[in-house]
N, C-alpha and C positions, 0 to 999 in steps of 0.2 A: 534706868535705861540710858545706857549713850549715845553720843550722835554716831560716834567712833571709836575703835578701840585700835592699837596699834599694841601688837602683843609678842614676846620672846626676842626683841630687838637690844642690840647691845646702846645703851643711852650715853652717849654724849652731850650734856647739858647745858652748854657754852658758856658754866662757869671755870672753866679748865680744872675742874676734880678728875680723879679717874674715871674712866667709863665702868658702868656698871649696869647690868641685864634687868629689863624693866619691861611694866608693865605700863599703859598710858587714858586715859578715859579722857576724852572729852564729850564736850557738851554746852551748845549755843555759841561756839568759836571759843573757849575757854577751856585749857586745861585744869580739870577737876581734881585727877587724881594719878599719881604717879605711886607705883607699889613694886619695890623691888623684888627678883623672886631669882631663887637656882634655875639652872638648866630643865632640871628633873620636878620642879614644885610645878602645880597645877597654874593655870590663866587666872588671871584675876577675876574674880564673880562679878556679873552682871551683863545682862542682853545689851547687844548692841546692834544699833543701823546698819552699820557696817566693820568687818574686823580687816586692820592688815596682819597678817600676817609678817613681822617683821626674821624671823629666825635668821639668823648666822650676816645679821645687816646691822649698819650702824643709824641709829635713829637722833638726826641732830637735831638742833633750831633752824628756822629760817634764815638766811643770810640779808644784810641789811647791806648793801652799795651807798656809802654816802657820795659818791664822785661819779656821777650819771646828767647828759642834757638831754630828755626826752621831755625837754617842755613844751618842746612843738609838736612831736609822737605823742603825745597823751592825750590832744587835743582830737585825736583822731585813731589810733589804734588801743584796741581794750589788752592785746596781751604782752605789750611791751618787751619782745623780742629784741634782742638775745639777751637779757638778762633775765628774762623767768624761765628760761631755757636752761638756767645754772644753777639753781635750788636758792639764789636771790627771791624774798618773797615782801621787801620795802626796799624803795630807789629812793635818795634823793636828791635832786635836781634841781638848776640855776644856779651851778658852781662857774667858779671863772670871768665874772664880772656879766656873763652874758644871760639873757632872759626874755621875754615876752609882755612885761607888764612891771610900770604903766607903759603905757603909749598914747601920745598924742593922736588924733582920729587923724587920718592920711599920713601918719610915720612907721606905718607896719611893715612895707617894703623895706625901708630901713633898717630895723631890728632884724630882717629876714636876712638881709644882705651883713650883717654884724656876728649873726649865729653862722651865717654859712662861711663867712672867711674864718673866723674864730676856730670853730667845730668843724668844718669840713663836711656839714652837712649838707646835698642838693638844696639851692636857695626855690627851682620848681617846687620838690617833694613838700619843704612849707609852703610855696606859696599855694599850691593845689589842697594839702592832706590841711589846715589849717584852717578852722573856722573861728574868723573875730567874732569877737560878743563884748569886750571889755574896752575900759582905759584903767582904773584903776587896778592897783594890786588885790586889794580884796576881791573886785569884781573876776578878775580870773581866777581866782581859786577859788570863785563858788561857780565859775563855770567848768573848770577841772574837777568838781566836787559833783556834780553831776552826774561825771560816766560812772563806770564800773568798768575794774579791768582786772586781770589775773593775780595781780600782786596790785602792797599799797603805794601812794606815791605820795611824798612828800617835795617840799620846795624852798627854795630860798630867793630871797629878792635879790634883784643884782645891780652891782651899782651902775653897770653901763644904760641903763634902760632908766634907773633912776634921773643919772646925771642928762642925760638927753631930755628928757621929760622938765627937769624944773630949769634949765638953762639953753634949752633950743640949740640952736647950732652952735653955739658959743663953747657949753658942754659935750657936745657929740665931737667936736673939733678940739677939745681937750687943754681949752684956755683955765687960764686959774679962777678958783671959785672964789667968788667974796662972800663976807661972812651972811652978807642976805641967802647967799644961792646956798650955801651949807646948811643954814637953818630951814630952807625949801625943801632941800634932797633931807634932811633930817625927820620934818612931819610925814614926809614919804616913808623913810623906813621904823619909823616907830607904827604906822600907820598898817604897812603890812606883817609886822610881827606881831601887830594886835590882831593882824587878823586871823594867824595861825602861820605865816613864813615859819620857817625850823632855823632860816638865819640870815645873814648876808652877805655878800660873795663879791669879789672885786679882784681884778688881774691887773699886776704891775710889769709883767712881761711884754718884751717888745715883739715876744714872737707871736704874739695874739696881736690882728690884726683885721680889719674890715674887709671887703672884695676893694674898697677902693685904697686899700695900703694902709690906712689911719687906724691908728690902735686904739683896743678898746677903751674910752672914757671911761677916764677913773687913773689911765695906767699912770699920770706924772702926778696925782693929787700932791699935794701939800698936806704934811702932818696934820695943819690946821682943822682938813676935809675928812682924814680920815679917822682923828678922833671925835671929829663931830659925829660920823655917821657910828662909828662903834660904840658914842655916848648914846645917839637916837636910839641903834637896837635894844641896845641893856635898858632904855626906859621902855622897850612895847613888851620885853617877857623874857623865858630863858631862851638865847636864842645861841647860835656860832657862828662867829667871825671868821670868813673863809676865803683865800686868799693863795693864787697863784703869784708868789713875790719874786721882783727885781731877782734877773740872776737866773731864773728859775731851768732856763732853756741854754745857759752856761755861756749866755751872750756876754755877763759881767760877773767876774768873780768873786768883787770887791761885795756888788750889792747886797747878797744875803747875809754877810753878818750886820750890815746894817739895817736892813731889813727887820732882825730878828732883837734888834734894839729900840726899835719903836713899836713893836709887836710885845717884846716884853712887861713896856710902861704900858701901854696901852690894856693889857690883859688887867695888868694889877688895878688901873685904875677902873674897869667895869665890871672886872668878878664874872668875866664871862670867858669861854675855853676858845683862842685861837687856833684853827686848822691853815697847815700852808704844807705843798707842793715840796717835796724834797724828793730830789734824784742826783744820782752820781753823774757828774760831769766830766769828760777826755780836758779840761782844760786845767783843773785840779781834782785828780781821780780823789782825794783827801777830804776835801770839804766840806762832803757831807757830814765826817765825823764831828767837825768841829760845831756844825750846826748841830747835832743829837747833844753833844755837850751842853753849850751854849742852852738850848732847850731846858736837858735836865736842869741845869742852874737855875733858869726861870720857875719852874715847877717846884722848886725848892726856896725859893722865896715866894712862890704864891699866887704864879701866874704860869693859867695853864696852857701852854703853848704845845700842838699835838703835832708833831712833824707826821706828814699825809702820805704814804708809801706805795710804790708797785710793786707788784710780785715777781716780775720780770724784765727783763732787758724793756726800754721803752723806745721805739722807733717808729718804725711802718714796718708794712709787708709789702713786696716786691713781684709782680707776675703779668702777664700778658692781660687779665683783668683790669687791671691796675695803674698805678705808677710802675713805671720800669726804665730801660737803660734804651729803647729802640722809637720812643713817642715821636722823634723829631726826624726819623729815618721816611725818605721819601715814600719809599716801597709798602711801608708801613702802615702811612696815612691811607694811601689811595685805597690800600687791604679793609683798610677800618672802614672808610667809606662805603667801599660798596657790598661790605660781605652785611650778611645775616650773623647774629651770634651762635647760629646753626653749623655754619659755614666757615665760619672765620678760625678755628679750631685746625680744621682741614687743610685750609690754604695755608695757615702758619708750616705747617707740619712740612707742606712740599720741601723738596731740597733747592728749587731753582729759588723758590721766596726766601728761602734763608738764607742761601747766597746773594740775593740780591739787597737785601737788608744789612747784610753784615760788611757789604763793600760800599755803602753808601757813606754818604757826611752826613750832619745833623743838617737842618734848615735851621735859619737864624731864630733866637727864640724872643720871645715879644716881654720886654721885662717889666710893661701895664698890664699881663696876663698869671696871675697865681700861679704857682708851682710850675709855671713855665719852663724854668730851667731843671725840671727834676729827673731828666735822660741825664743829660750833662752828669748833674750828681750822681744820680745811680752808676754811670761809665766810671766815674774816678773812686768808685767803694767797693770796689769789688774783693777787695783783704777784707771785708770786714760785712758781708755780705755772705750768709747762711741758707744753706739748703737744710731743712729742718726734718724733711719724712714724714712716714706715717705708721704711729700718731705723730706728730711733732715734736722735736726735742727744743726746747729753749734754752737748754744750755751747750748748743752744741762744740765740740772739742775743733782746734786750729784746723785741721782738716777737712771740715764741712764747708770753710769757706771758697769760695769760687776762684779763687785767685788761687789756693793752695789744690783745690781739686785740677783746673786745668792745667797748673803744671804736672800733677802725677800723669795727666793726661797727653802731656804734650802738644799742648792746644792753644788757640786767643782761646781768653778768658772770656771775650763776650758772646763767644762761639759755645762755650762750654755754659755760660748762664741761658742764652738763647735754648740750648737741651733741656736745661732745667725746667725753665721755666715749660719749655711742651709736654710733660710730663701731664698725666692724668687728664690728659684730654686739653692743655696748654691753660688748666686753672691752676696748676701748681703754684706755690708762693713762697717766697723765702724771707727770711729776716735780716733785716736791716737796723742793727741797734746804732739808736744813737745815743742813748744815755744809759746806765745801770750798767755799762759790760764793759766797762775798762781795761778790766784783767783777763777779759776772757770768761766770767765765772760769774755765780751769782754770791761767793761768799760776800758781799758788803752788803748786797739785797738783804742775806741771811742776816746779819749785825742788825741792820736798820729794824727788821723787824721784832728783834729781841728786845730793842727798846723799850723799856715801860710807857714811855707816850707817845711813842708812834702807834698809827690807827693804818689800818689797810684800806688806800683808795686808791684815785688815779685811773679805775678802770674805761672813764670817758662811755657808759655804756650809750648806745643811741646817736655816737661822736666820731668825728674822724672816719665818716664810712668809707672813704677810697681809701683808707689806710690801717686800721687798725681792725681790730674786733677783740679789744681785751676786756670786752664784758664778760669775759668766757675768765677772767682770775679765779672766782669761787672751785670752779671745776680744778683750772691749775695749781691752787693750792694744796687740792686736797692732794690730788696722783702727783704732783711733783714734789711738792716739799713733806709731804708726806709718808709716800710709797718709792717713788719710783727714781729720787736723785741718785746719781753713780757719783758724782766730782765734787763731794762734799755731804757734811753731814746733814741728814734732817732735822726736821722737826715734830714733835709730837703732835698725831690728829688732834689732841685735845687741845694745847696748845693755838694749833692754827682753827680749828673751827669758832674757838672763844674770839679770837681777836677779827673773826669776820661776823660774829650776832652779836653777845652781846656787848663786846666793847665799842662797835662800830653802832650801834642803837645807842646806848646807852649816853654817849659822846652828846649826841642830839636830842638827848630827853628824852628817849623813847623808851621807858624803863616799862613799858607792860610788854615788851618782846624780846628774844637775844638770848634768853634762856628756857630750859624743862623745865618748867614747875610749876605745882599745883596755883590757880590762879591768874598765870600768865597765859597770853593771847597765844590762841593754836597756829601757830607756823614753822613746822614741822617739816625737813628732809626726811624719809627713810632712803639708805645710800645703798648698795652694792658695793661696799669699795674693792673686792676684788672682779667686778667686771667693768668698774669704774675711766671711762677713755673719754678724753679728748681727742676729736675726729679734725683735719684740716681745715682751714681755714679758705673759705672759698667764696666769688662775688658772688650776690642775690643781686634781680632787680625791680625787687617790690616793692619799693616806698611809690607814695605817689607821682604820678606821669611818668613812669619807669625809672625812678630814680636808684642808685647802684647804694648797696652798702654792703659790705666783707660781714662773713657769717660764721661762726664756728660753732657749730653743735658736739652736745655730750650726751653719752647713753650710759646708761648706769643709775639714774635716779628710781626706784623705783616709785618712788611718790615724792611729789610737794603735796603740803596743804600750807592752806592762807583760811585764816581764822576760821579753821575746824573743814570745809571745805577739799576737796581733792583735786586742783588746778591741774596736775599730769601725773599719767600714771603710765611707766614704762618710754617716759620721755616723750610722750604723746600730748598735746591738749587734749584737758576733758570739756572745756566749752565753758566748767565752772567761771565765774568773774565774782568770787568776794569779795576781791581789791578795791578801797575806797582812797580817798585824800586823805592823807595825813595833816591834820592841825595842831600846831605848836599849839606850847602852853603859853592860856591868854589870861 
């Protein structure tokens, strides 16, 4: 007797073999028994709880997001939206230096105000949806080990949270560490990979920054600190080294080969796998390559260095919700004030508001205020500034852009974006790359990914809510670089499903998931890939105390499960919550 049975589905098994038509039994979260069969051979013998029906569908593994900060969303939501919304069924979380624990008792406002400039999360939605219980690292992940939520969730320590915690202001203000304060922040992070951390996570980028300007602790370390902290991990278990490095955001072009020179030694000398942040930069479209190089050569002498990939142009999104090009417009403001978001829709739409918007100046912008000047910038990007449709294309051709469309129009361009953006009710959104799309295209994306050690991340799920929503990769992977790219070649499903289970698991030790097989933990997509869509990308404002995050849903799954469980069926929650903590090996 099974718990489940999932029957006449074509099996993709996220070892990249061919796919082949299978039969699947679980039982207690564990796949028991996989039996391959013809089209025409009978089901596999045995009662079951319940059967899917998989026929003329692709039945993959779970997908595993290592590059996710829902360390404050876990504290408080069980179905960690939008990423279980994508056949993602383990997150892992406290990449980027940034995290929740430890913390000093009355430094939590801190950490809040650290994630929300960093991430771009509402600093309310934590400081409302967040319940403290902790100081130590261990003691949050046995209060994150508590809930229950739709998928697993794993974590890693961070060193901005470390370094504030064993050196006070001295550390959160990002003075140099002396070898006492290294060997403090050191029994720290040996201390939380004993406890089950998956790793440790630390940002050299200056484009990660607090609410009050100050980059995240950690970002200037001294080799000295960050071999110490890489020696502490590799003494509490198998854990990864994870790391948004110098250069990253294409501020400095020099830093990444240096970078991936102390990254080198350092791997060899802990025998443990570095992850870091690679994207194509406008300032040496090239460089990436030399970093995949540079890598391979490490991996070749014995240190495993995994350049960390996006699957798409990486920027923001662009819309009346949003960031946009009219924030600083008087006519604007006053609209935003007094309308309802019932309303505000309506009154954009008028022609006299749009005229009167469109002939205004900016207001002067306050530059102690975050993303203050980002009208300004959206006004001077309009070449390079994407109307995308629906569904969405993310690689769209010179013509999509705002600048080339209001000439065919004979138009201003901010007149013709202003259109755009009223579209669909004035939620429309459009794409703004700032990194991956140098040439117009995702062939280098496509390169990077071919790489033998590059791993698929970056997706920020739970991150970046006024800007992003590329938690939705898993979905984009499969219908674009799958099915549905026109301007270059694909890639093989089997190909791209492997390198989202079980290479992206397997990276972090998680070797009971990532692939079909008898034995391995039930987390299981059955897909529809041919009704398989990516819907637009549109603002929600449901985090706590109305806090806004951009959302993009996909329909097509027709099932997840999370260890043997049916978490959505037809893209729906079923209410099921299998999802537990994930603990590293101790």
């Amino acid at each position: 007797m099974f718990d489940l049975k999932i029957i006449g589905g074509m099996v993709v098994d996220g070892t990249g073999a061919q796919r082949y038509r299978a039969d699947i039994g679980i039982t207690d979260g564990t796949i028991v028994d996989v039996v391959r069969r013809a089209a025409d051979d009978p089901a596999m013998p045995g009662e079951a709880a319940e059967t899917i029906d998989a026929t003329g569908q692709v039945v993959a593994p779970g997908f595993v997001d290592i590059h996710t900060h829902y360390d404050g969303q876990a504290s408080w939501d069980s179905l960690l939206e939008p990423s279980s919304g994508h056949g993602v069924t383990t997150v892992v979380t406290g990449n980027c230096g940034v995290g929740f624990a430890p913390v000093r008792p009355g430094k939590e406002d801190w950490l809040i105000r650290l994630m929300e400039g960093v991430e771009d999360i509402p600093g309310t939605a934590l400081t409302e949806g967040i319940t403290w219980g902790w100081e130590s690292y261990p003691e949050y992940l046995d209060a994150i080990g508590k809930h229950k939520f739709a998928i697993d969730v794993g974590s890693q320590v961070a060193h901005g949270a470390v370094r504030a915690y064993a050196m006070g202001e001295r550390g959160a203000r990002n003075e140099p560490a002396t070898p006492d304060d290294i060997a403090a922040m050191g029994r720290l992070v040996t201390e939380a990979i004993e406890a089950g951390a998956l790793g440790f996570s630390t940002s050299r980028t200056l484009a990660h920054r607090a609410m009050d300007g100050e980059p995240v602790p950690g970002t200037f370390a001294a080799e000295e600190e960050l071999f110490g902290l890489g020696h502490a991990m590799a003494a509490g278990g198998q854990a990864v080294f994870e790391l948004a490095p110098q250069g990253a955001a294409g501020e400095d072009i020099v830093g990444p080969k240096k970078e991936l020179d102390w990254m080198r030694r350092l791997g060899s000398e802990i025998d443990r796998p570095l992850s870091f942040a690679l994207i194509q930069v406008d300032a040496d479209p090239n460089l990436w390559r030399e970093q995949l190089d540079l890598s391979a050569a490490a991996h070749a002498a014995g240190s495993r260095l995994h350049p960390q990939i996006a699957a798409r142009p990486f920027g923001m999104m662009i819309g009346f919700q949003g960031h946009h090009a009219f924030g600083h417009r008087p006519s604007y403001r006053r609209l935003k004030s007094e309308c309802s978001r019932g309303e505000f829709a309506q009154r954009l739409a008028d022609p006299a508001v749009k005229a009167a918007i469109l002939s205004e100046d900016d207001l002067p912008i306050d530059p102690t205020v975050l993303f203050d000047g980002m009208s300004t910038f959206v006004q001077h990007s309009l070449e390079r500034l994407y109307a995308l449709g629906d569904p969405p294309d993310y690689e769209p051709t010179p013509d999509r852009a705002v600048a080339a469309m209001a000439k065919e129009r004979g138009e201003d361009p901010l007149a013709t974006l202003y259109d755009l953006m009223l579209e669909a009710n004035a939620s429309a959104m459009l794409m703004l790359p700032l990194f991956n799309y140098a040439h117009g295209n995702h062939d280098a994306i496509r390169e990077m990914m071919l790489h033998p050690a590059g791993v698929l991340g970056l997706s920020d799920g739970g991150a970046h809510c006024g800007m992003i929503c590329d938690a939705s990769y898993p979905t984009f992977l499969l219908t674009h670089w799958t099915r549905d790219r026109r301007r270059g070649e694909k890639l093989s499903l089997e190909y791209v499903i492997r390198k989202q289970s079980r290479d992206t698991a397997y990276l972090f030790g998680l070797t009971d998931r990532g692939t079909i097989e008898p034995g391995k933990k039930a987390d299981i997509n059955v897909i529809d890939m041919n009704a398989l869509t990516l819907h637009p990308a549109a603002m929600a404002y449901d985090l706590p105390a109305g806090g806004h995050r951009i959302l993009q849903a996909a329909s097509g799954y027709t099932a997840t499960i999370v260890s043997g469980s049916v978490t959505r069926r037809d893209d729906i929650d079923t209410g099921a919550r299998p999802g537990r903590l994930v603990r590293g090996a101790r």
